[in-house]
N, C-alpha and C positions, 0 to 999 in steps of 0.2 A: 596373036595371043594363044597358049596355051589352051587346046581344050578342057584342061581341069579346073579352069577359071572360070568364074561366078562372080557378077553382081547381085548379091543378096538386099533387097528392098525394103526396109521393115517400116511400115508408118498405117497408123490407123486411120489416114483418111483414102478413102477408093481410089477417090480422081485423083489423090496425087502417086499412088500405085500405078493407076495404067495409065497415067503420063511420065510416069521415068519407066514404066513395062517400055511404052510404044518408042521413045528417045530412046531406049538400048537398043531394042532390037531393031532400029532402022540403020543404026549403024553394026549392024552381027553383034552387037555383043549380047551373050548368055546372060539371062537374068531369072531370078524368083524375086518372089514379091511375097512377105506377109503383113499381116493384119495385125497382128501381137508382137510383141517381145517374147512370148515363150514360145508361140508357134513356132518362132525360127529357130528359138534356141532346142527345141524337141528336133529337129529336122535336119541343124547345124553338122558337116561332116566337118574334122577339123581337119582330115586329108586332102580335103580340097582348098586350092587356092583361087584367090580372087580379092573383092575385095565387098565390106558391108556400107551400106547407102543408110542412115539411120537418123529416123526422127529424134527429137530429144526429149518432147513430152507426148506419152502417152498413156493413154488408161491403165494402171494396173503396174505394170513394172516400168518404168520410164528407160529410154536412153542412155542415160548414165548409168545406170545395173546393168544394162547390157552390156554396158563399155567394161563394165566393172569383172562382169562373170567371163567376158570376154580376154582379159589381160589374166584370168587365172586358167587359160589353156594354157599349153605350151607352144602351140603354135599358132598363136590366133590371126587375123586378116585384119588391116586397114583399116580405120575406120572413118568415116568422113560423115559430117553431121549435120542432118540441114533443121534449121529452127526458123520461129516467128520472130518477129521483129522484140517482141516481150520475154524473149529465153535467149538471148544474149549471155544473161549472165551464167547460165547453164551453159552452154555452149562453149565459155570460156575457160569453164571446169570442165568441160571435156577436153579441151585442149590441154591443159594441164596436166590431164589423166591421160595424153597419147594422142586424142586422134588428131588423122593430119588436116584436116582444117573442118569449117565449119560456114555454110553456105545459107545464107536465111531465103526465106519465103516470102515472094514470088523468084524463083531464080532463073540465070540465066542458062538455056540450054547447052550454049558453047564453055561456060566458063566448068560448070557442072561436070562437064564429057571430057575436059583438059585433065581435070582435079581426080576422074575416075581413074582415065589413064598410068596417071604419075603412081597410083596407089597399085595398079597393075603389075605395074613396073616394077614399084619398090616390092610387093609383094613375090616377085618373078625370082629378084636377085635373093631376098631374104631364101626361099627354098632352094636354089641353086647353094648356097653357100651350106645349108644344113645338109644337102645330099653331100659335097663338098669332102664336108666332118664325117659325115660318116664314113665315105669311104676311107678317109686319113686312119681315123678310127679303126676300121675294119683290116687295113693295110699294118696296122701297129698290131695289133694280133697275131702276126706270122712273127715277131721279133723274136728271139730266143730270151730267156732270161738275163741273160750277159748282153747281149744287144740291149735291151732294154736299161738294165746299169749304166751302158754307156752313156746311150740317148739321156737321161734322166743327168749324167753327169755335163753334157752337153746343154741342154736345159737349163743348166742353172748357172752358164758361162762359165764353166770351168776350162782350162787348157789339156789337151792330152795329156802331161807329164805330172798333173793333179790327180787325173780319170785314174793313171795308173798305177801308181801309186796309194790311192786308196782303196782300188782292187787284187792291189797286190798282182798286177802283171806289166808286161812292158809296152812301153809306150808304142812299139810297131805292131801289138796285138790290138792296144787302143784304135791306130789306125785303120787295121783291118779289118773290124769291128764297125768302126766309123763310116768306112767303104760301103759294108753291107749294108748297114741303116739306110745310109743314102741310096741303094742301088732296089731296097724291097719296099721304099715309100715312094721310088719313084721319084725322087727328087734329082735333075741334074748338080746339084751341087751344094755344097754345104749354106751356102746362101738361100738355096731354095729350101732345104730341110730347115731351117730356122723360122721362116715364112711359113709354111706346113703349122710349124709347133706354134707359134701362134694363132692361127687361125684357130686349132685343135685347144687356146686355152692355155698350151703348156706353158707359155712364155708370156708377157705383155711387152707392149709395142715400147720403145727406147731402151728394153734392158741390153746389159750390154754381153753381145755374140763371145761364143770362145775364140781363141785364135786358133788361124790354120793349123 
């Protein structure tokens, strides 16, 4: 696991704080533990990843506002929510609103440390992919302005003999144009630059590619 991962613990009863404190950390995993919903949220880094362990009723701001203040980061963490036997119906509304599951009271230690894991995980690949974008991102800011036309023409499955034509140059400029996009984003091949612009947003997945 990532050093920069946290399980954050939020639930206003003690004993059940330092019994998912002591079940983390007998397996290494990193945890805090609060007592409030706003504690955590005063405390909450949104640069760090991991994942949040969260009651569903508590005094004063409940679970579900955390769930809530929580999906209006940009980049918030996993949420997984353990309730009493009587907040089922809350818990389903969490579910609804995102989180990935929802674990009632008394729970199982093993099925608990599966469901944390998986959120690990999913949280692992979600910032892999945003660091991802950024560098696509950061790599399309070297493009020239003409480069840029191009790609944008290429984006919108157009063919070379379109691109150039409504640039007013020729098509073996188009090309070579082409070439560079692929060669300053790093992509092996125009297949791969298409894959890029989606990820990056510019495309959505079945539209349909320019021809070679």
């Amino acid at each position: 696991m990532p050093p920069d991962q946290i399980i954050y613990v939020v639930d206003d009863d003690e004993a059940v704080r330092e019994s998912l404190q002591w079940l983390l950390e007998s397996v290494s995993l990193p945890v805090r533990t609060f007592a409030s919903a706003q504690e955590f949220l005063d405390a909450y880094d949104p640069d760090c990843g991991g994942c949040v362990v969260l009651d569903v009723r508590m005094p004063g701001m409940s679970g579900l506002e955390v769930q809530k203040r929580l999906a209006e980061i940009e980049h918030s963490l996993p949420v997984i929510i353990i309730t009493g036997h009587g907040d089922v119906p809350m818990a389903v509304r969490a579910l609804k609103a995102g989180a990935v599951d929802f674990i009632e009271k008394p729970f199982n230690d093993q099925t608990l440390l599966e469901r944390i894991y998986e959120c690990l995980e999913q949280d692992r690949a979600r910032r892999e992919l945003r660091n991802y974008r950024r560098v696509l991102h950061e790599r399309m800011q070297h493009l020239t302005p003409r480069e840029r036309q191009v790609l944008d023409g290429v984006v919108a499955g157009k063919v070379n003999r379109t691109i150039a034509d409504e640039l007013g140059i020729s098509g073996k400029t188009v090309e070579a144009h082409r070439a560079n996009i692929i060669k300053k984003m790093g992509a092996s091949s125009l297949a791969e630059l298409i894959t890029m612009c989606i990820t990056m947003g510019l495309m959505e997945k079945g539209q349909e590619p320019p021809a070679e």
